[in-house]
Kinemage of the C-alpha trace (Angstrom):
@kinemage 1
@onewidth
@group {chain A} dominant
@subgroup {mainchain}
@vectorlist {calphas} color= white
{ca unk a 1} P -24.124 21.862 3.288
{ca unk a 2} L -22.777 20.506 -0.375
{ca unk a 3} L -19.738 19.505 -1.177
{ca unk a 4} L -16.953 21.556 -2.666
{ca unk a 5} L -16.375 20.084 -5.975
{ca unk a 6} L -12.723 19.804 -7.112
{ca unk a 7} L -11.963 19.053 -10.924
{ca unk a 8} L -9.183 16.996 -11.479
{ca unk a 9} L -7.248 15.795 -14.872
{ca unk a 10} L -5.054 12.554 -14.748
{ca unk a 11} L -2.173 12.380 -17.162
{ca unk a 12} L -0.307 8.963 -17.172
{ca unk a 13} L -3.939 7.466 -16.024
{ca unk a 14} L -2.898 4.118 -16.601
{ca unk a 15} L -6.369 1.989 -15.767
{ca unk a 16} L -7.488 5.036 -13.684
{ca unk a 17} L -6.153 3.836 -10.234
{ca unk a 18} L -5.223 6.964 -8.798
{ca unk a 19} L -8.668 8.223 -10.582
{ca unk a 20} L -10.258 5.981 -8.184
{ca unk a 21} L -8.837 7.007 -5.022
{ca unk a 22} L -9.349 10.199 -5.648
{ca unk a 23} L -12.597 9.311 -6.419
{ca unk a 24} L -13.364 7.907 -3.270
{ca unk a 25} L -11.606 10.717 -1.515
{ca unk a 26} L -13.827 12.839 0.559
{ca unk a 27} L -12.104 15.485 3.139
{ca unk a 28} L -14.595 17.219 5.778
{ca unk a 29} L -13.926 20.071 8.416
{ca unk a 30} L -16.518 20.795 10.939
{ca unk a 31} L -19.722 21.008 8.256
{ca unk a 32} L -17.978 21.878 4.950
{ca unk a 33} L -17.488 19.528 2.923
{ca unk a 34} L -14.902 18.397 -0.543
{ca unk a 35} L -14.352 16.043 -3.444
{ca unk a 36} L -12.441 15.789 -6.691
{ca unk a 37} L -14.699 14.955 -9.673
{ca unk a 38} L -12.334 13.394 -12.616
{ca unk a 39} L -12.449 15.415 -15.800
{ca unk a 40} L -10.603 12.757 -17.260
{ca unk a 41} L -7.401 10.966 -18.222
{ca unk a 42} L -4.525 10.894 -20.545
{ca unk a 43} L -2.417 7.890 -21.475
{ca unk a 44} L -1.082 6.685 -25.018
{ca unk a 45} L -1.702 2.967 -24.444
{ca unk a 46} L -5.514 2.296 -25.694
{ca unk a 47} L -6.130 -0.331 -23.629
{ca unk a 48} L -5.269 1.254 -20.840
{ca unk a 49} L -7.636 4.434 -21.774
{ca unk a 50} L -10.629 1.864 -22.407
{ca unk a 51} L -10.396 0.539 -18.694
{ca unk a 52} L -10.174 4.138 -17.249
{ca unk a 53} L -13.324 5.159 -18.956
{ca unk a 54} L -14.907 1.691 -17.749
{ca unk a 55} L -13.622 1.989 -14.178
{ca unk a 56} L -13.822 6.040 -13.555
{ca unk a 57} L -16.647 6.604 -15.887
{ca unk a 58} L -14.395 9.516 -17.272
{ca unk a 59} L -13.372 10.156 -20.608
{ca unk a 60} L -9.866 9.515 -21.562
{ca unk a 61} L -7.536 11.036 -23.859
{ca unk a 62} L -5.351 8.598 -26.268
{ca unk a 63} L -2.562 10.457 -26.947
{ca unk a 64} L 1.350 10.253 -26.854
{ca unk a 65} L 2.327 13.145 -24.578
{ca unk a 66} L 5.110 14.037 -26.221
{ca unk a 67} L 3.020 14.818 -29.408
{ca unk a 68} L 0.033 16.621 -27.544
{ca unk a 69} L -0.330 19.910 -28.604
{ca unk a 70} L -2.168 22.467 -26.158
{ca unk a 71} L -4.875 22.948 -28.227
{ca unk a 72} L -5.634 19.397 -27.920
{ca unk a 73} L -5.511 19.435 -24.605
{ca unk a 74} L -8.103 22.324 -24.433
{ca unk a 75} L -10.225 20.626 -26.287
{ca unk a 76} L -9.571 17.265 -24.608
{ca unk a 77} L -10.452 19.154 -21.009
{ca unk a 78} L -12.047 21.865 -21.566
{ca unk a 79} L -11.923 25.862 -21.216
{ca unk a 80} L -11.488 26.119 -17.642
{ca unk a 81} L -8.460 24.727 -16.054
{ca unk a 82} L -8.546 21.235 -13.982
{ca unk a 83} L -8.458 22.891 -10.565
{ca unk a 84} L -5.805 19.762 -9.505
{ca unk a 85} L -3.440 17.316 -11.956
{ca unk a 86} L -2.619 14.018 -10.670
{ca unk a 87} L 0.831 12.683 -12.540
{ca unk a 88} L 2.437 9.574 -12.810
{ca unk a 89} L 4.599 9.726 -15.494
{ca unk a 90} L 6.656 6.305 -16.949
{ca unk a 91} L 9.416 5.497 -14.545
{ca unk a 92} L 10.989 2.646 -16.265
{ca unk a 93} L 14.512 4.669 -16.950
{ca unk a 94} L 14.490 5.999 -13.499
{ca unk a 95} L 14.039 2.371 -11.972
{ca unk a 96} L 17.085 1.078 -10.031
{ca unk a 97} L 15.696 -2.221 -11.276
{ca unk a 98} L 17.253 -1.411 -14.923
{ca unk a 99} L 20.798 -1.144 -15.064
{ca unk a 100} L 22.397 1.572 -15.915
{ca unk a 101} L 23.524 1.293 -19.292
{ca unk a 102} L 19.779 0.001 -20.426
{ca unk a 103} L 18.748 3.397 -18.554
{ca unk a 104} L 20.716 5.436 -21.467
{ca unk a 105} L 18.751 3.726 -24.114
{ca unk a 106} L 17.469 6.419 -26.021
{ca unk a 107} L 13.799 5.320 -25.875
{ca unk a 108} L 14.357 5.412 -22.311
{ca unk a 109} L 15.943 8.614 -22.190
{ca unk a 110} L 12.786 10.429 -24.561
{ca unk a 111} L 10.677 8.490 -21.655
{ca unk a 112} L 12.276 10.831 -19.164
{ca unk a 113} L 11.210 13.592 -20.582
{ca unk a 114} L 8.002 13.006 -20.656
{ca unk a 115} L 7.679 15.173 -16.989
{ca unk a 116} L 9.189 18.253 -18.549
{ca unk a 117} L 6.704 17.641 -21.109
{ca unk a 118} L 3.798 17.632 -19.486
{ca unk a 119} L 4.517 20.471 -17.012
{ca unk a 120} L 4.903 22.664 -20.351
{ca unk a 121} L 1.306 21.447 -21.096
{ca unk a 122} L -0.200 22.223 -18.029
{ca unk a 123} L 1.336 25.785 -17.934
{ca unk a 124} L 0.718 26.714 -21.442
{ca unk a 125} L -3.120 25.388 -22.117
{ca unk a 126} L -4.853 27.942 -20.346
{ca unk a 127} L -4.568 31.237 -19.029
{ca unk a 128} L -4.163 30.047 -15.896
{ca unk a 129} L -2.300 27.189 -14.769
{ca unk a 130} L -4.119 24.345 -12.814
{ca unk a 131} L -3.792 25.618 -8.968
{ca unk a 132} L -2.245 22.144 -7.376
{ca unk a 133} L -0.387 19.686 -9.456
{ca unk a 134} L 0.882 16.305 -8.108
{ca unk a 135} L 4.035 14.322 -9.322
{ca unk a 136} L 4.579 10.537 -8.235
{ca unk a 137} L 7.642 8.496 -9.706
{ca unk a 138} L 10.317 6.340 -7.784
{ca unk a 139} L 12.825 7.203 -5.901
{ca unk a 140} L 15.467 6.756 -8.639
{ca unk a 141} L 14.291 10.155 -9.902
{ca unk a 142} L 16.317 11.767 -7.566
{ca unk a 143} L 19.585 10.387 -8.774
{ca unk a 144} L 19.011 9.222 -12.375
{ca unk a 145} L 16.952 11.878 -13.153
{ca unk a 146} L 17.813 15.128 -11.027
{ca unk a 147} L 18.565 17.168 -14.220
{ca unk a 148} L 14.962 16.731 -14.975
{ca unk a 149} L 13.349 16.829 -11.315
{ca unk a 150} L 15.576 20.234 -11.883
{ca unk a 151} L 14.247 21.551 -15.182
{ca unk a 152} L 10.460 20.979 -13.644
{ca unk a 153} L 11.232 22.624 -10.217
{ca unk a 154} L 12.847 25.872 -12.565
{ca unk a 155} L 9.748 25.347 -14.874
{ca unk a 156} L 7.253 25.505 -11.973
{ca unk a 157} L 8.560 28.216 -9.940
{ca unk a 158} L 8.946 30.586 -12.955
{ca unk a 159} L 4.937 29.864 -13.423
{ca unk a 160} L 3.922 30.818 -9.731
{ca unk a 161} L 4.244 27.930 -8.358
{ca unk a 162} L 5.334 26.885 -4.484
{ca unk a 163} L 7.308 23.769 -4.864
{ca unk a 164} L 8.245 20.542 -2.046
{ca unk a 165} L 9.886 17.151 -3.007
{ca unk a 166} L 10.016 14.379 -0.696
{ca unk a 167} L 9.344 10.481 -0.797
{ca unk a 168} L 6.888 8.365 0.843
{ca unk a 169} L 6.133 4.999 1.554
{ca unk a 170} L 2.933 3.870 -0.207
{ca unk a 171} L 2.975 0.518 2.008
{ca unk a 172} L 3.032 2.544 4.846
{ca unk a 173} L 0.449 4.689 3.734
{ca unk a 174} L -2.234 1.896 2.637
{ca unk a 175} L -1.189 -0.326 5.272
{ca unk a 176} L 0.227 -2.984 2.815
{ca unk a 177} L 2.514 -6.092 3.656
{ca unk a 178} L 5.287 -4.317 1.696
{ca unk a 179} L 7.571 -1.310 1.421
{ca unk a 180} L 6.508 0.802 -1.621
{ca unk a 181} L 8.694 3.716 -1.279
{ca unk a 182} L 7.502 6.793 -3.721
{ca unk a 183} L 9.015 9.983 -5.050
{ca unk a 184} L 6.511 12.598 -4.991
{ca unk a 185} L 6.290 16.553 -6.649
{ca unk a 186} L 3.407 18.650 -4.986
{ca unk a 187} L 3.468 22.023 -6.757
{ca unk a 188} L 0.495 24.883 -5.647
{ca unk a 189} L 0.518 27.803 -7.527
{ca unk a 190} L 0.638 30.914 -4.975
């Protein structure tokens, strides 16, 4: 039997690595079979964009997120919604590795923001929302930026969507010499 075939947009693609996991990802259950197939990326640094289209073969989207409109996005990714949104939005004024008063900065602060932002994207574009949306960030989130991780839980559950937080350790995960710990957002709309 085929494959189920999963669409999936990245915003925050960076050079596409979570593109290419997911990529590779393949889940099977007695004969039935399913994969993601990137629709493509989002990111504003152009670099960035030109090595996800090189290393995912998927188009990508230069844009500053905070200046995307919806229609731009529509036309960016098409009619029909991504069935699944990977998300790794900038971290930098979450970090514990910048101190606090650096993390008030206001470029740092707009940064933030850039979550709530995108959530309004995804659940304004089209007339339905995407049905599974994932969130990845560090752990600082929680403290320095629990107004926020707050304003996207609200955000989310007034759209339909069933919500769980938690944190993970992406060392642990992929097996790595290191400790990599991870905040991560999973939202599926009911």
């Amino acid at each position: 039997m085929a494959d189920r075939v999963y669409t999936e947009l990245h915003f925050f693609c960076g050079i596409g690595g979570s593109a290419i996991g997911s990529q590779k990802a393949r889940a099977t259950v007695q004969e039935h079979g399913a994969r993601f197939h990137t629709i493509g990326g989002i990111d504003f640094d152009a670099a960035a964009c030109r090595d996800f289209e090189r290393l995912t073969g998927a188009p990508a989207l230069c844009a500053d997120v905070h200046k995307l409109e919806p229609g731009e996005l529509l036309r960016f990714a098409g009619s029909r919604r991504p069935d699944a949104v990977m998300s790794s939005p900038p971290c930098k004024g979450f970090s514990r590795l910048l101190s606090s008063k650096h993390a008030q900065e206001p470029k740092y602060v707009e940064m933030n923001t850039l979550l709530t932002r995108a959530l309004f994207l995804l659940c304004s574009t089209w007339d339905e929302p995407p049905p599974l949306m994932f969130f990845e960030n560090v752990p600082g989130i929680m403290s320095r930026g629990k107004e926020i991780v707050d304003q996207a839980i609200k955000m989310l559950v007034a759209h339909g969507y069933a919500v769980d937080v938690g944190n993970h350790d992406c060392g642990e995960i992929g097996n790595l010499a290191q400790r990599r710990p991870r905040w991560f957002m999973v939202a599926r709309h009911r």
